[in-house]
ZATORGU-411209 format. One record per residue (C-alpha): x, y, z; residue number from 1; residue in one letter. Coordinates in pm, 1 decimal, decimal comma. Each point is the difference from the previous one (the first is absolute). Layout:
% residues N
(node (X Y Z) NUM 'a')
...
***
This chain:
% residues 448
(node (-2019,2 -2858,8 303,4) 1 'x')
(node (-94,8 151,0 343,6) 2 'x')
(node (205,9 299,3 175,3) 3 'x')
(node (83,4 -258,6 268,3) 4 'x')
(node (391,7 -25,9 2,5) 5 'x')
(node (61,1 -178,6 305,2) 6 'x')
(node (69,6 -355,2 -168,1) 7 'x')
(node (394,7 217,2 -139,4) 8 'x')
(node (254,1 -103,2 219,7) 9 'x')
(node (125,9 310,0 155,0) 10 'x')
(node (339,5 -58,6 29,8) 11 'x')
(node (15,7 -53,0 -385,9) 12 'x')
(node (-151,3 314,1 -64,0) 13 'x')
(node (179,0 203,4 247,3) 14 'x')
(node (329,8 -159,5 -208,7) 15 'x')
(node (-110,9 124,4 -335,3) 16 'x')
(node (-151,5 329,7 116,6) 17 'x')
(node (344,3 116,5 114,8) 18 'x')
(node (200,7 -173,4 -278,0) 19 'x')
(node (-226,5 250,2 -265,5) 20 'x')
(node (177,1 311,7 -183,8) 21 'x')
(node (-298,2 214,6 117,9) 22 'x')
(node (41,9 -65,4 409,7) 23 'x')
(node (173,3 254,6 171,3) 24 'x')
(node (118,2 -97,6 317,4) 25 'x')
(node (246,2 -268,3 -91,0) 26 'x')
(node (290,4 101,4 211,2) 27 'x')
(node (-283,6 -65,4 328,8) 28 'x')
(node (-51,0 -296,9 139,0) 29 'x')
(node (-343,5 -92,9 -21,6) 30 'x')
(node (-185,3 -156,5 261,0) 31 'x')
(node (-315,3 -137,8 -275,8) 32 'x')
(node (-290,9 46,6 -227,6) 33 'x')
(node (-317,3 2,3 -22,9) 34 'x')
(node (-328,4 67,0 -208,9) 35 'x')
(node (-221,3 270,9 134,6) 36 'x')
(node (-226,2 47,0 -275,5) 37 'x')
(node (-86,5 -120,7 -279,2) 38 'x')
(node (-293,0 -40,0 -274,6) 39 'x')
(node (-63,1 -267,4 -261,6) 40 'x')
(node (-31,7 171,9 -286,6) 41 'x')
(node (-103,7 -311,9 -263,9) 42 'x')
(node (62,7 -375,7 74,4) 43 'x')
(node (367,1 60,3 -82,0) 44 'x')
(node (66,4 309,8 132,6) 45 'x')
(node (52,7 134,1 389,1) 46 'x')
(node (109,6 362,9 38,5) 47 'x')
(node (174,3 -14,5 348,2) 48 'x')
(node (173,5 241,6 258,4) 49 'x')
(node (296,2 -187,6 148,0) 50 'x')
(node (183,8 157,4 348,3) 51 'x')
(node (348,6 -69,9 24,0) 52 'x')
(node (43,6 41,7 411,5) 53 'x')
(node (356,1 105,6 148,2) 54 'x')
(node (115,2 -86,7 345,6) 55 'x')
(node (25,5 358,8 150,7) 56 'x')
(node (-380,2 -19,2 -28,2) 57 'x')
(node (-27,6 214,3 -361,5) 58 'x')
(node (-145,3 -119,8 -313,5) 59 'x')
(node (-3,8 15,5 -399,2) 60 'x')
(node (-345,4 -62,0 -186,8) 61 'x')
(node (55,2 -151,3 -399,1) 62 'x')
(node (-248,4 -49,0 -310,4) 63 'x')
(node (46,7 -390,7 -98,4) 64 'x')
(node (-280,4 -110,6 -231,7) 65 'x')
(node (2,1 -340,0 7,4) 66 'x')
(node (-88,8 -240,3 -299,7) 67 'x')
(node (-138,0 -344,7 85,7) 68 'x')
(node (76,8 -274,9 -340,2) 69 'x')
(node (76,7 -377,6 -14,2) 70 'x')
(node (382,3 -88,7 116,4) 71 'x')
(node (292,7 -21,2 -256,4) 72 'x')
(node (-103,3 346,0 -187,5) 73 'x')
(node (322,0 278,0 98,7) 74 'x')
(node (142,1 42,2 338,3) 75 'x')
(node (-257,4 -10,7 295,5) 76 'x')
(node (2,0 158,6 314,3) 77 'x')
(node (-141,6 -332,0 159,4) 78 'x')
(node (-138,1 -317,4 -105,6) 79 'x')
(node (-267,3 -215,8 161,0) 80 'x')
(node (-245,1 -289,5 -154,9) 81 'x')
(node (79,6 81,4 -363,3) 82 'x')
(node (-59,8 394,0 59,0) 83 'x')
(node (255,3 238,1 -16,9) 84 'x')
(node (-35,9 355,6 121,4) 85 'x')
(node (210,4 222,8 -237,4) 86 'x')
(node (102,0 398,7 -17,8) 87 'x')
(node (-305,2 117,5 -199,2) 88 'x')
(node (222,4 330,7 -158,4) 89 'x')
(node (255,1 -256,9 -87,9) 90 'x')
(node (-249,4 -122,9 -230,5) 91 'x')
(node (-133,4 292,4 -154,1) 92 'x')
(node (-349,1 -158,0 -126,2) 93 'x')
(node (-141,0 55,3 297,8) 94 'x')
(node (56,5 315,0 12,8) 95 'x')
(node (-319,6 18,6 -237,1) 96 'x')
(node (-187,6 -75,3 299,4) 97 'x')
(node (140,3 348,5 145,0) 98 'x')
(node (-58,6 181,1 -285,1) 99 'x')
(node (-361,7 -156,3 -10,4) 100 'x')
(node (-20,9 67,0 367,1) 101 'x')
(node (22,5 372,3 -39,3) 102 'x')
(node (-244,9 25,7 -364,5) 103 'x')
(node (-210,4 -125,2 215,4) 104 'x')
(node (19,1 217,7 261,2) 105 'x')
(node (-52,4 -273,0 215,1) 106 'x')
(node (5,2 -1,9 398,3) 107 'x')
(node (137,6 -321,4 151,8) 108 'x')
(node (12,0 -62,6 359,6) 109 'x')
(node (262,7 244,7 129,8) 110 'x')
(node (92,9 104,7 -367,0) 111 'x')
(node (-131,5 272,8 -209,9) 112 'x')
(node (92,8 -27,7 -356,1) 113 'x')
(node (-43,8 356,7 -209,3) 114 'x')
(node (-16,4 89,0 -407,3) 115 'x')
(node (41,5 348,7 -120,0) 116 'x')
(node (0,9 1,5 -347,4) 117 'x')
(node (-307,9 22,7 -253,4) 118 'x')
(node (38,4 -346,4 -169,9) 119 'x')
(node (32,2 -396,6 158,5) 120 'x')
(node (315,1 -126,9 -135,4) 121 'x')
(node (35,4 -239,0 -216,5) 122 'x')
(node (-5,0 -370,6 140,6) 123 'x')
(node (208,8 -132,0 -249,2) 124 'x')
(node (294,8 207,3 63,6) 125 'x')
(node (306,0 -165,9 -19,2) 126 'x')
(node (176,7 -31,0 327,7) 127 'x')
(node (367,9 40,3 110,0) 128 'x')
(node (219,3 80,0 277,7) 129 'x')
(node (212,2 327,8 21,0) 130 'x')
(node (357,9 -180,6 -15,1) 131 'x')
(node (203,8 226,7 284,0) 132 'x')
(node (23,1 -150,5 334,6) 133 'x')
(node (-135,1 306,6 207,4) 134 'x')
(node (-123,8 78,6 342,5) 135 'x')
(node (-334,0 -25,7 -127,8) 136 'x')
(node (-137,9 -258,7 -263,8) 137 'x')
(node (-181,7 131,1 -351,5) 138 'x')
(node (-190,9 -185,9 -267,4) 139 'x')
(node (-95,1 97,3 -364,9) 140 'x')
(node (-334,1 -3,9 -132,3) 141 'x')
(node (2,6 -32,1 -390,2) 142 'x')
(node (261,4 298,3 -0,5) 143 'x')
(node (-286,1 255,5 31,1) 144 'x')
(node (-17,8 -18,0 400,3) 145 'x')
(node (246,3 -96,3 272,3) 146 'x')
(node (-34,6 -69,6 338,4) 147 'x')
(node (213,0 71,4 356,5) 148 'x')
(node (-48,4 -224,5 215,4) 149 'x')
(node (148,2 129,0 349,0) 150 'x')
(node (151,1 -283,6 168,9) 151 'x')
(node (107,3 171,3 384,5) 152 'x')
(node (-331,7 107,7 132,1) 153 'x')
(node (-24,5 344,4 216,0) 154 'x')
(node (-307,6 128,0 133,9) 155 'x')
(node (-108,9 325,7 -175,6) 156 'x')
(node (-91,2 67,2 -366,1) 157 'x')
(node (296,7 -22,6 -199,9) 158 'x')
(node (168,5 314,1 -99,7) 159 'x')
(node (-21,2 -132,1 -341,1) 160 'x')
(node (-402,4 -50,8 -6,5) 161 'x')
(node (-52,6 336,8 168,6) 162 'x')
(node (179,8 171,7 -256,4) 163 'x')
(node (-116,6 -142,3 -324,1) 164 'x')
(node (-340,4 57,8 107,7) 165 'x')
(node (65,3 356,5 68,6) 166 'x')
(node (163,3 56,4 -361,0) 167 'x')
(node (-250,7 -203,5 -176,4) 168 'x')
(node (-283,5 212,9 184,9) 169 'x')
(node (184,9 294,6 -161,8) 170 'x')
(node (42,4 -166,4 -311,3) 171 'x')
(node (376,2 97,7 -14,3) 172 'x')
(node (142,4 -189,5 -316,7) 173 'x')
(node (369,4 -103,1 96,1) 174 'x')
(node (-70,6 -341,8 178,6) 175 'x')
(node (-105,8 -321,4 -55,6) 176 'x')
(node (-371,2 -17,5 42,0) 177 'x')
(node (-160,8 -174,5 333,3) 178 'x')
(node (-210,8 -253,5 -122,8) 179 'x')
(node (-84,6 -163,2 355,1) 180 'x')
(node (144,4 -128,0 330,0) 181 'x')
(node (-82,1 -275,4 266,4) 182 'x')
(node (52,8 60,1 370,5) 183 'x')
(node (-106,5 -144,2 355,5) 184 'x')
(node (-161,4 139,0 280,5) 185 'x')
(node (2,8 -227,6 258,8) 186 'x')
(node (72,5 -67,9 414,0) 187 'x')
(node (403,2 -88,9 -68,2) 188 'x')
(node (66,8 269,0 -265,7) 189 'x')
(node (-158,1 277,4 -211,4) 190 'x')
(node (224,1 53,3 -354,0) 191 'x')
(node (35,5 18,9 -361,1) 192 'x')
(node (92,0 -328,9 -138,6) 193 'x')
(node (16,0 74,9 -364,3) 194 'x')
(node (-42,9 255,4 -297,3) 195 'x')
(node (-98,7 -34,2 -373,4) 196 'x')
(node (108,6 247,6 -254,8) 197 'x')
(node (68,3 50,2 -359,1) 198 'x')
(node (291,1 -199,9 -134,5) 199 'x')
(node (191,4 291,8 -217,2) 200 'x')
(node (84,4 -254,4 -288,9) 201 'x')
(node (267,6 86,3 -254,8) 202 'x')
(node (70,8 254,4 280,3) 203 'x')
(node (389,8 104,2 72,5) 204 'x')
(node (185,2 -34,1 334,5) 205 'x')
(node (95,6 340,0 68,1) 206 'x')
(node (336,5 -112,6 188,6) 207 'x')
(node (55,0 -209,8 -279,6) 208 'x')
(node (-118,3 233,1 -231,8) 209 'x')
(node (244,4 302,0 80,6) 210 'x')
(node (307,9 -247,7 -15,9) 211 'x')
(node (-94,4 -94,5 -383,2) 212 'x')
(node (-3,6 367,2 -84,0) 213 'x')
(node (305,3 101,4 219,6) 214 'x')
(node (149,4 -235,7 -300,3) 215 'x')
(node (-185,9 74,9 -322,9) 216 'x')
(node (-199,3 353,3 45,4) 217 'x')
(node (149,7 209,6 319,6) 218 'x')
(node (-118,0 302,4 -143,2) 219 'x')
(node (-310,6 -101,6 -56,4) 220 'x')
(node (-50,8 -154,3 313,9) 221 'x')
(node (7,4 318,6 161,0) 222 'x')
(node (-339,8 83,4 -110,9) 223 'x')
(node (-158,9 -279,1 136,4) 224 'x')
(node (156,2 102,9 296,5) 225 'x')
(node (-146,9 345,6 25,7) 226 'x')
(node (-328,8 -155,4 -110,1) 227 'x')
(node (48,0 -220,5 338,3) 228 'x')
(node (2,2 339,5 205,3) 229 'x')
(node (-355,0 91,3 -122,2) 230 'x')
(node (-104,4 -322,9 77,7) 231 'x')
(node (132,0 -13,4 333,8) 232 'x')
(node (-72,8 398,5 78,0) 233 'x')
(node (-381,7 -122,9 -122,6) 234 'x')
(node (36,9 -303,1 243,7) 235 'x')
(node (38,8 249,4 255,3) 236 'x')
(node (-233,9 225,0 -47,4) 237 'x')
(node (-298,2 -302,3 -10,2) 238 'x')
(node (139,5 -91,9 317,7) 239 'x')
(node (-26,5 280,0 151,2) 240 'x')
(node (-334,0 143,8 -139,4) 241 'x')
(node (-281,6 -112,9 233,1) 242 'x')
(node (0,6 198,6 315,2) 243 'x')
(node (-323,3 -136,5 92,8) 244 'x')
(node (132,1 -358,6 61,2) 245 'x')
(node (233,7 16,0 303,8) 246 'x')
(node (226,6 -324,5 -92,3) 247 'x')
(node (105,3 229,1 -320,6) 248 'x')
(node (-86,5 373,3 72,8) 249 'x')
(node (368,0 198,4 9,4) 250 'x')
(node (81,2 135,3 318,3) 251 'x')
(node (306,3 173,6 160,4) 252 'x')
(node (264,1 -180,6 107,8) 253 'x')
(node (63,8 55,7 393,5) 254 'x')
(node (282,7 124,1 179,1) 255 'x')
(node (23,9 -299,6 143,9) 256 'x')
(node (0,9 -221,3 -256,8) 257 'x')
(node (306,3 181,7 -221,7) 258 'x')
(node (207,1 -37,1 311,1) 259 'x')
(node (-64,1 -359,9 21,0) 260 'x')
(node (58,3 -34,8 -405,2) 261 'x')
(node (339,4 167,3 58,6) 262 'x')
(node (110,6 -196,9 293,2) 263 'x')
(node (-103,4 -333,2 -168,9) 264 'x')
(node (230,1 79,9 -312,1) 265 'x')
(node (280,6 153,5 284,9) 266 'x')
(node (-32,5 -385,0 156,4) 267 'x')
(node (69,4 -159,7 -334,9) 268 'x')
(node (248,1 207,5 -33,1) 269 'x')
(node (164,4 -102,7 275,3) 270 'x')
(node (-24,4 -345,2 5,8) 271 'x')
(node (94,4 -88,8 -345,5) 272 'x')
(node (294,8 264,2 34,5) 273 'x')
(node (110,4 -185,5 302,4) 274 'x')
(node (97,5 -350,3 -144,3) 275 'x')
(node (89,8 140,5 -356,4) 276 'x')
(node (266,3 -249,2 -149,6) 277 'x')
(node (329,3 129,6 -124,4) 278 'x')
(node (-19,3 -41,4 -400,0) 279 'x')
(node (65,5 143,6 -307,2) 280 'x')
(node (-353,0 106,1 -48,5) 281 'x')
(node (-83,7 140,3 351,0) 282 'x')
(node (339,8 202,9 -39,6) 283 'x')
(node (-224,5 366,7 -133,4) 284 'x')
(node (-187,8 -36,5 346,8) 285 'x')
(node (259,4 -187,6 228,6) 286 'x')
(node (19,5 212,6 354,2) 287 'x')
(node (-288,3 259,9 -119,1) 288 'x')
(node (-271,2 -131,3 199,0) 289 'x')
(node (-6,6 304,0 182,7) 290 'x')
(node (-12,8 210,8 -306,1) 291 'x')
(node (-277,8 -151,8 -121,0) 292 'x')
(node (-192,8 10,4 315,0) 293 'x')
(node (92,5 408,5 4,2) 294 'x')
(node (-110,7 38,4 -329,5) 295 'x')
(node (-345,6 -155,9 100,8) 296 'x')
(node (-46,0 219,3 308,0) 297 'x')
(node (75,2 328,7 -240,7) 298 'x')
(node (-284,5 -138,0 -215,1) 299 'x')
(node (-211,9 -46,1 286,4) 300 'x')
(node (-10,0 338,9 144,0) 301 'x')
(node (1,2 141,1 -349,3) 302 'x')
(node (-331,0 -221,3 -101,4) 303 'x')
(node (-391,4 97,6 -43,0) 304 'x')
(node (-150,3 -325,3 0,9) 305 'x')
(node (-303,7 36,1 -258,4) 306 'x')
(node (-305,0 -164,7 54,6) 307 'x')
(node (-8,0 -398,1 33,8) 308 'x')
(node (-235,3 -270,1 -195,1) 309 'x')
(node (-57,8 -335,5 -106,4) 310 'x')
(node (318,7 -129,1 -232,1) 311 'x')
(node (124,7 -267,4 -204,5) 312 'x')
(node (195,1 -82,1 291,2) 313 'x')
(node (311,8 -191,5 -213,7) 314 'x')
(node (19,9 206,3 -303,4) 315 'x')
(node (257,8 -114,1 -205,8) 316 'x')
(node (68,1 -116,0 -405,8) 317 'x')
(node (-130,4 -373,7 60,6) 318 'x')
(node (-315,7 126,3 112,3) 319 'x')
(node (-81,1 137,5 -365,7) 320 'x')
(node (-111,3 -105,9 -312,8) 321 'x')
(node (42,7 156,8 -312,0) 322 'x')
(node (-311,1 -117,0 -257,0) 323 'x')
(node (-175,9 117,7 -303,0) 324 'x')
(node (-211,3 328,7 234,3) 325 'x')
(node (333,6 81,7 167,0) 326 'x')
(node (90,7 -66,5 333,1) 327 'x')
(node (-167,0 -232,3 275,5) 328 'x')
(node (56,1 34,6 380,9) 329 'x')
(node (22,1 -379,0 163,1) 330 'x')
(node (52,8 -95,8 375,7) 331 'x')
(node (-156,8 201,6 195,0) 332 'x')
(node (73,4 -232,6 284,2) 333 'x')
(node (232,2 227,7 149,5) 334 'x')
(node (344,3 -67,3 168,3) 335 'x')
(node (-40,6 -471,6 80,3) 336 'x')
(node (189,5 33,3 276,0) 337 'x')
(node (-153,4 272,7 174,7) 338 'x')
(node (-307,6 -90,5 261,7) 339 'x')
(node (-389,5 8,7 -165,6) 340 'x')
(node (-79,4 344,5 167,4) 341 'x')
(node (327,6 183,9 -7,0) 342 'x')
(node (-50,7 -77,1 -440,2) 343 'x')
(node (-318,7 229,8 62,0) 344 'x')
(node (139,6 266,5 148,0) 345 'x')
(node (-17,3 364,9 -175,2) 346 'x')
(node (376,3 90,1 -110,7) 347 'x')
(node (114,5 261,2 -205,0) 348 'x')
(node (-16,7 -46,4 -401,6) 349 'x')
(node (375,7 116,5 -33,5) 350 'x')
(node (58,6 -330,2 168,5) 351 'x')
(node (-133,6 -202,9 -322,5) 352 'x')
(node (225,0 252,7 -202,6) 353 'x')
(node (312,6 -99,9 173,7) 354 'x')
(node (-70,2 -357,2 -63,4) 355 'x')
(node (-16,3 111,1 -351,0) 356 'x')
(node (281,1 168,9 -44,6) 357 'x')
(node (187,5 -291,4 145,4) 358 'x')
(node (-124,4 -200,6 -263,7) 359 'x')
(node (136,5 221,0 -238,3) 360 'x')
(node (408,8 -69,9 170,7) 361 'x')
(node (-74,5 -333,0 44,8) 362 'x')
(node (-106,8 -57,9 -394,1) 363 'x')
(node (317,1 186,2 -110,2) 364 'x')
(node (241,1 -223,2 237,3) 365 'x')
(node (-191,4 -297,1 -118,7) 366 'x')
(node (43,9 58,2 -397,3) 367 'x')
(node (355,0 -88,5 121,9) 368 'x')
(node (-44,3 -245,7 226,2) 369 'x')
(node (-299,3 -177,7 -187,6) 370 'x')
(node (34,3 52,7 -379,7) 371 'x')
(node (363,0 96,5 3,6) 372 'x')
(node (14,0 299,2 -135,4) 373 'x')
(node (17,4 377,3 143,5) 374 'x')
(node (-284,1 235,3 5,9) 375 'x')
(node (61,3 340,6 -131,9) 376 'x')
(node (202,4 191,2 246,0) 377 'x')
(node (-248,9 259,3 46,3) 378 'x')
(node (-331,8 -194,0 -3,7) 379 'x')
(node (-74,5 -56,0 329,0) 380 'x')
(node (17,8 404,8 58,4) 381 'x')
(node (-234,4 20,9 -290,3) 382 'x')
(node (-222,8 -253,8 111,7) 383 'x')
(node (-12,1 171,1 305,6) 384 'x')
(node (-81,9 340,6 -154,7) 385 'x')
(node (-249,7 -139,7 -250,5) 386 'x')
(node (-184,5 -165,0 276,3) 387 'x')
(node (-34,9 251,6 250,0) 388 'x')
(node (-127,8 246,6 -305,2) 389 'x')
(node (-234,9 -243,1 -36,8) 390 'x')
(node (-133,9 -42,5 318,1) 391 'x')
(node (3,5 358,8 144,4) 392 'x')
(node (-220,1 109,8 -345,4) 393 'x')
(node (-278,5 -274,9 129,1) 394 'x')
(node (30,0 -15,5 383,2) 395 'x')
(node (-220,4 240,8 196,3) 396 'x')
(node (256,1 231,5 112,6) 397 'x')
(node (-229,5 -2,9 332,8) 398 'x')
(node (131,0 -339,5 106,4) 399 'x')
(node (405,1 156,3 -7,7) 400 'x')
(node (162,1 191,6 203,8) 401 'x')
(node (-34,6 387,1 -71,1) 402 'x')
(node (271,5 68,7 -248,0) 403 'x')
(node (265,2 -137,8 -231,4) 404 'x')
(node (254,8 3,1 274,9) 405 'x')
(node (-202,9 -145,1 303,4) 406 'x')
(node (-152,1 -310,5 -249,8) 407 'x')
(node (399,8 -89,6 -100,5) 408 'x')
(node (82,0 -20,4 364,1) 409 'x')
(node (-201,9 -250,7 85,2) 410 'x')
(node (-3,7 -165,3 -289,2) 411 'x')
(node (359,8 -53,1 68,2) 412 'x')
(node (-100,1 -127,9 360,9) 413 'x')
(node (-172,5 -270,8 -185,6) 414 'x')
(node (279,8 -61,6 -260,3) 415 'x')
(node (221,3 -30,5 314,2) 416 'x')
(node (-233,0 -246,7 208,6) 417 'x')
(node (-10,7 -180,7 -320,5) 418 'x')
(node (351,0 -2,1 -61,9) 419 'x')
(node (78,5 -129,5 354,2) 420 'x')
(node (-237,8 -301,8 -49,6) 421 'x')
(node (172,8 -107,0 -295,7) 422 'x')
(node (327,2 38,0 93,4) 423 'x')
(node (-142,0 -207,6 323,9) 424 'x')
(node (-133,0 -262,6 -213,3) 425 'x')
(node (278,9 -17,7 -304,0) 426 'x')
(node (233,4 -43,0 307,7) 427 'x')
(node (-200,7 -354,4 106,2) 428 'x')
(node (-103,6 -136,2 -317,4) 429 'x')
(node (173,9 150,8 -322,4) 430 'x')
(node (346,5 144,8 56,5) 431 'x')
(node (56,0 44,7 -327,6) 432 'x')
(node (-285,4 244,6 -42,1) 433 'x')
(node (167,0 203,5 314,6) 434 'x')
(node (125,5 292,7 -203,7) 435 'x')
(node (-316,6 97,8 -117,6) 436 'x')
(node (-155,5 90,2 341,2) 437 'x')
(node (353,8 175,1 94,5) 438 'x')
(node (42,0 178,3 -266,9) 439 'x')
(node (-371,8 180,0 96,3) 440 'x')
(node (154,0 61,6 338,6) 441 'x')
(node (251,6 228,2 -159,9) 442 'x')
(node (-215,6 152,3 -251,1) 443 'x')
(node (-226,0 133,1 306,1) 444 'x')
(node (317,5 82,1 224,1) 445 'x')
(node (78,8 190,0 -325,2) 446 'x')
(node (-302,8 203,3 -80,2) 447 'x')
(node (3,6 335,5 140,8) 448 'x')
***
């Protein structure tokens, strides 16, 4: 099989491409597709960049590796002479042509394919497909490695890549360890396209996780929650150790850029506050917009801002694992639907914190909503506590804000942002889940 993909009809592949979970324009009208690179990678293989063009004149650039087998085998893509060109992460098989790709560390055309680890895998791993429809599309090697394949292409190395190489370079021990990636560096587009890590295996979901023991072992949970500060306080302080390279070194936070923080969160503020339905659970917050928005400016002037760094960038419960060494850090993606370059940006760690901590209400609401049955009525304050004991006895203190009182008041800027984008959210997509951000409102309204 050759990289040339000109014999697809276009229109057929412009159809599928926007009909696909992982595309993520669909409300836009698209205007067509087209291949603008690609690489044969074996005789039934192609790896190929697809650009999805809109009519203002923009465009989207996707990862579709294409599979070339006789006709009648799944469903195709498109179908000519007794060949049909297929999805090749639908059919997770070839994905051991990936995987060999990178062992390799082979250099194809455009594509540069990477291995970090000490040993070539095995060939005869057994291979599967990660069963959640996602943004992004991930295959299981032999349940020892799994792979990320990103599907929406930006130009830049992905936050991801950049940060697992950093940790692994510092051998911190609470991820899953970078095995290899593949990227392109070509004339359309320069950008990650996928990453290969350990698969945790046997592994707990630490969303999952903290519901099961909400049920059976609160008590107990509560440790594991303190020994989730350490981690995180460690996380930190890795992040923010090198001041040598200057996409991690710590610096000061500008003048400038608190203002803007604050008047982002003061906008959200505003908006959602502005079209807030009339209901039962918006009741605790209903005509307090203004409140809320005073309460933030009294933080703002009171506030010290630290020193910012690298982050997680979406800290929350579902991007843990609990396994056998203790807890694993996952995701380090950062925020999906924020741009490529505004996911790199230095922020304060207080703002992974916050994310936390918001974990913590939402786990507690959904033992109720979920499982059906009601979390301790103190837990979540305990959690809380537990947590941040954690965390402050592993952090470098030099990354806070100078003093207890200064670090909880912007901490609770965070908490609030936070809050506000949930409450934002819950409102379009999950009403019933629209107490939860309200009731953090009024817990931060509350707090002296």
């Amino acid at each position: 099989m050759t990289s040339d993909l000109t014999f697809i009809d276009e229109q057929v592949l412009n159809d599928w491409v926007v009909a696909q979970r992982w595309f993520a324009s669909k409300t836009r009208e698209v205007s067509g597709v087209e291949v603008v690179d690609s690489v044969a990678l074996s005789e039934q293989l192609v790896l190929a960049l697809i650009e999805a063009r809109f009519p203002v004149g923009t465009h989207e650039t996707y990862q579709v590796p294409l599979a070339l087998r006789p006709s009648g085998d799944g469903e195709p893509i498109f179908e000519k002479g007794g060949q049909a060109v297929y999805d090749a992460l639908a059919d997770p098989e070839t994905g051991r042509e990936l995987l060999r790709a990178m062992a390799a560390n082979r250099d194809a055309g455009d594509f540069a394919f990477r291995w970090t680890a000490d040993h070539a895998p095995d060939d005869s791993f057994h291979v599967r497909p990660v069963g959640v429809e996602q943004s992004n599309t991930s295959i299981v090697f032999g349940d020892q490695l799994i792979m990320k394949a990103i599907r929406r292409i930006e130009p830049g190395v992905n936050p991801e890549l950049e940060l697992l190489r950093f940790l692994s370079a510092r051998e911190f021990p609470h991820i899953a360890a970078l095995h290899g990636w593949y990227e392109v560096d070509g004339r359309h587009v320069s950008a990650t396209l996928g990453i290969l890590q350990e698969f945790l295996a046997g592994a707990k979901d630490g969303w999952e996780m903290t519901l099961d023991e909400l049920a059976s072992d609160p008590d107990g949970l509560l440790g594991k929650i303190e020994a989730l500060g350490v981690v995180i306080g460690e996380l930190h302080s890795a992040l923010g150790s090198d001041n040598s390279d200057p996409d991690f070194a710590p610096v000061e936070p500008s003048a400038e850029s608190l203002s803007i923080l604050y008047a982002d969160v003061d906008e959200q503020i505003e908006r959602v506050f502005l079209d807030l339905p009339d209901s039962e659970a918006t009741a605790p917050i209903a005509g307090r917009g203004q409140d809320v928005r005073e309460k933030l400016s009294l933080l703002a002037h009171a506030t010290v801002g630290g020193r910012v760094i690298r982050t997680h960038g979406d800290l929350h419960l579902g991007q843990t694992m609990y396994s056998a060494q203790g807890w694993k850090v996952l995701d380090f993606e950062g925020e999906p639907a924020r741009p490529l370059p505004e996911r790199r940006l230095k922020r304060s760690p207080l703002r992974d914190v916050a994310g936390m901590l918001r974990s913590f209400s939402y786990a507690t609401a959904g033992s109720h909503l979920l499982r059906g049955r009601e979390a301790p009525a103190d837990w979540e304050e305990r959690a809380r506590e537990r947590f941040l004991a954690g965390y402050h006895r592993a952090v470098d203190n030099s990354l806070l804000p100078p003093g207890q009182q200064a670090t909880e008041q912007l901490l609770a800027v965070f908490e609030l942002e936070k809050a506000v984008y949930e409450l934002r959210y819950e409102l379009n997509n999950r009403p019933d889940w629209v107490a939860i951000p309200v009731a953090g409102i009024v817990r931060l309204l509350e707090t002296e």
